[in-house]
Every structure is written in C-alpha cells, then in structure tokens.
N, C-alpha and C positions, 0 to 999 in steps of 0.2 A: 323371336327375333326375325326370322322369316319373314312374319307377316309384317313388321316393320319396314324392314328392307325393299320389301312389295310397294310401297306409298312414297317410296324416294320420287323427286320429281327432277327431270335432268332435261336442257337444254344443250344441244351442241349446235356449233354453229351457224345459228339462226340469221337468220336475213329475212328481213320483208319491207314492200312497199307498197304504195298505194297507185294505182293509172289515175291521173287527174287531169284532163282535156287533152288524152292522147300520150301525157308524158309521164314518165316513173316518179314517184316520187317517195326516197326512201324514207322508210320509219325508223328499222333497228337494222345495226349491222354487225356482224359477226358476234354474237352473243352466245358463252357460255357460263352455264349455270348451274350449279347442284343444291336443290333445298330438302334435307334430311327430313326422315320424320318426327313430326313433334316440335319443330322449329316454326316462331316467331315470326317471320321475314319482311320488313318494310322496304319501301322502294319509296325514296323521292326522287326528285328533278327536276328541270324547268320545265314550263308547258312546253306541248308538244315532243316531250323527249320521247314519246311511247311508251310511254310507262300503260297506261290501257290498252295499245296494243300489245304488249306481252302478256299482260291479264285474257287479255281475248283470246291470244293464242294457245293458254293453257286450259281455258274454259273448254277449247274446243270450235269457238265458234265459228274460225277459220284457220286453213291452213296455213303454215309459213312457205313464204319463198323459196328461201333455202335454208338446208337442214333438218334437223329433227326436237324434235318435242315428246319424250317421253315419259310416262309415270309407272311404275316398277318394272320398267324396260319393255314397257308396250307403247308402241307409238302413239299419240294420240289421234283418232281421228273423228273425232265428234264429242259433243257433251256427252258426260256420264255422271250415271249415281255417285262416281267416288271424288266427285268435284261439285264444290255447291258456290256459286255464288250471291254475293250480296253488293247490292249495287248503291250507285248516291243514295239518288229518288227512292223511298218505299216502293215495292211493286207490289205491293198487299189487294185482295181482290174484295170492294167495298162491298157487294153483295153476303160474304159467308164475317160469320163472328171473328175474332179474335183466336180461340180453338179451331175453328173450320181452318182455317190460313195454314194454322200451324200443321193441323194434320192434311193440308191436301199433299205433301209427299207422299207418305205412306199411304193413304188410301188409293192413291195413283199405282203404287206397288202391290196393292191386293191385300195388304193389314187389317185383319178382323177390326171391326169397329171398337170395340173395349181395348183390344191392344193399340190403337194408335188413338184414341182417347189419353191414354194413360201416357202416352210417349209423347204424345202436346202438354198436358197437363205437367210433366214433368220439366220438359224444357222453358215452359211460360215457369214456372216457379226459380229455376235457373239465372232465366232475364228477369225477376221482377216483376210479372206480371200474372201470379196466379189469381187474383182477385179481376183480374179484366177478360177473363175466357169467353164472355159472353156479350162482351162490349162489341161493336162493330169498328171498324180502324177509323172511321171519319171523326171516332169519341174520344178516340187517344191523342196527345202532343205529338210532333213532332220527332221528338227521342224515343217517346214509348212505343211511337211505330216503326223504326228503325232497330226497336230489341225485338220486339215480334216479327219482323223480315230475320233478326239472325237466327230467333228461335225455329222460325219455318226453314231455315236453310239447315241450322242443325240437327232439324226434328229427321231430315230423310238422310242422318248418318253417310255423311260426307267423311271421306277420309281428309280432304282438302280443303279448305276454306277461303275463296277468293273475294277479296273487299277492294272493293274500288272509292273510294274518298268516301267510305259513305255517316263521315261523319262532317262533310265538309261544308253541309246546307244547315248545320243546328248552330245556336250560340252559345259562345265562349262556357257557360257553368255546364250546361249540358252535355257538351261537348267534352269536358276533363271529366264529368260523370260516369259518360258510358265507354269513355278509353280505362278507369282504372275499373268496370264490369266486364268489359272485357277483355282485359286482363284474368279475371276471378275465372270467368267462363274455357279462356285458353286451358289454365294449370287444372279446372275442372274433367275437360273432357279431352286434352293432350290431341287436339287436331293438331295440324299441318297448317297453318297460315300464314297468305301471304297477301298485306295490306299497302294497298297505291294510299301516297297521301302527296299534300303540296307542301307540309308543315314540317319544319324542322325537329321544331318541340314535340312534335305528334310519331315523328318517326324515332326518334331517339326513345322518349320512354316507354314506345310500345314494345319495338322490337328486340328479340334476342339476339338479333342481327341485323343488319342496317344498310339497303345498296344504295348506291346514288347513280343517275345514269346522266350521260353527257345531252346535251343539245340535240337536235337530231340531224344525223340519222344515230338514236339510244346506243350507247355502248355502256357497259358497266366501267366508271372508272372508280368503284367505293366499293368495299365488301368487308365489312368490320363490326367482329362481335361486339355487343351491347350487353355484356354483365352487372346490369346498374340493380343498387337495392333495392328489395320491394318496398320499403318503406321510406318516403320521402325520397325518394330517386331524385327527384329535380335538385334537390337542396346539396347534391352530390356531387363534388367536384369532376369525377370520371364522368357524369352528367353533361357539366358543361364543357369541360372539353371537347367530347363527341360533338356534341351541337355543332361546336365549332369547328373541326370537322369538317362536318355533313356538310354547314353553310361552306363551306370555303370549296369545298369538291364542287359542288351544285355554278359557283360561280367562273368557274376556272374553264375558261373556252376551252374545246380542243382542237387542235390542230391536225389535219390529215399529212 
C-alpha cells in the first residue's frame, strides 16, 4: 500500500501563465487536484482551456507559476522515469524497427539486451502488435503506430501515463478501436492515467473519472466518477447521462 500511496499525483493551488508581447497571459487558475493510484482520469474542455498545459506541467516540462505539483509528495521538477507520456503525433524514430522503439527506454536505462528484448516483445503483444517487431513505423497505419508509442511509453515502466488527444488525428472505427485496447491495457497493467481529450463520448467511456475545466484561465469545474459497465457502456443509460453532463459543464461560461 506504500508503494501505492508513493504514485498519488496532487496539484495544489496551481496558477500559470504564459508572457505574450510583453503581457501575462493566464492559462490555469487556482487549480486543485488529487489522482489516486490506479485511476482512469480524463479531462475535457474547450480549446484553449489548458488542459495541455496541466499535462505539461505534470510531465515536468515546465514549472507552474504558482503553487505546487507533486507526485508521492515530491515536487515535481523535471521529467522523470515515473511519468511517460504519449503525445497526438507518433514520436516513433523511423530509423530503428518496431522492437527498437519499443525497447529504446530501457536500453537508455542500462537493460541487458535479452531483458529489454523480452519487455518489448512483451508489451508489443499487449498492443497488438507482436507480429510487426521488426516492421519499421513508416509500414504501420496510423493506429498501429500510435499502439507502438503507448507500448514504448509502457515499455520504460512509467508509474503515470500522460495522453494528450492522442487518439484525436485517427478515424472514427479506429479510434473506438484503440479506446476499448486501451481500456484492456489500463485493467492490464493498473497504471495511473490521465488522458486530455476534445470528445465527450471519448471522455465518458474511458474514464473512471471525468474532469471538465472552464474556459480559460482552466479551472476545474467537473469531477465525477464514471462507473459505466464494461460491456456495452455506451448503450447505458448512467452513460448518457454523464455525456450530458460533461456536455453541459464544458458549455456553461464562467463567471469571475
């Protein structure tokens, strides 16, 4: 339980903004947040609510303004092993296979070559793709290179999983494809995940819990569990409810 406890990720009250020709321009304001381990988390909004910018600031990539960003009550201040993300675009590197992708984590980490052989091999079979280890990513769709970015993110044992829309460049069949693989992979390997999306439908049936953030400057004004069933979820009346919901938080101006 411990080590559970360790991968809690906690926001307190965050602020940040951006300098745009001289002048501030806020992103998120007054933002707090707790995502347990082992939780789900989707986050819609409208454009520009920041919803990327709180993905970035839990990446690491940059500081917040103000406040704090912690992961088992250590501040964050930089990328780390125990947060992987996964972005729109593939960031797959055309030069190495299919296996190469997946294992450059670990070989970055000093993992004997037979053991991070086996711990690609392992997670391509996870996503689907144990028959393409040796393909190069320019040979795979669209989707299939998209499962091989989450395999190389979960191949360097991320306790965190940060998804930024990255299902949001594929089409519709492919798209409900790799949300209920997804799904398979979450209950598989009990990460922490926490996925930006624009879709309502997308947020509702992924998560096991559901934020919505306002306009910007982001404030959370949604935070509601998602108990939907695994099977046929959509066709589920507490289904559409949420949806609607989500949709009605998302449009609801807010007023300072």
């Amino acid at each position: 339980m411990a080590d559970r406890h360790a991968r809690r990720v906690e926001l307190r009250g965050v602020r940040h903004h951006f300098t745009v020709g001289g002048a501030a321009v806020p992103a998120l304001d007054d933002v707090d947040l707790t995502i347990e381990p082992g939780e789900f988390v989707t986050l819609a909004g409208p454009s520009g609510c920041g919803k990327t910018t709180l993905l970035r600031l839990l990446a690491g990539f940059m500081p917040p303004s103000e406040g704090t960003v912690s992961v088992g009550g250590s501040t964050i201040r930089g990328p780390g092993e125990d947060r992987g993300v996964v972005f729109q675009q593939p960031t797959l590197f055309p030069w190495l296979s299919v296996r190469g992708n997946v294992e450059l984590g670990p070989r970055l980490r000093g993992v004997p070559a037979r053991e991070r052989q086996a711990v690609a091999d392992e997670f391509l079979r996870l996503v689907g793709l144990g028959d393409f280890a040796d393909h190069r990513p320019y040979e795979l769709s669209g989707g299939m290179q998209q499962r091989c970015q989450i395999a190389r993110v979960l191949a360097n044992e991320p306790d965190i999983v940060l998804m930024d829309e990255p299902f949001g460049a594929l089409d519709a069949l492919t798209r409900e494809r790799l949300q209920e693989e997804l799904l398979e992979i979450w209950r598989a390997t009990g990460r922490t995940i926490l996925f930006i999306t624009h879709s309502v439908d997308e947020a509702v049936f992924l998560g096991s819990r559901v934020l919505v953030m306002s306009p910007r400057p982001g404030r959370i004004v949604l935070d509601e569990p998602a108990a939907l069933p695994a099977q046929d979820a959509r066709r589920d009346e507490a289904y559409v409810a949420l949806c609607e919901q989500v949709r009605t938080a998302i449009q609801v101006p807010v007023t300072t």
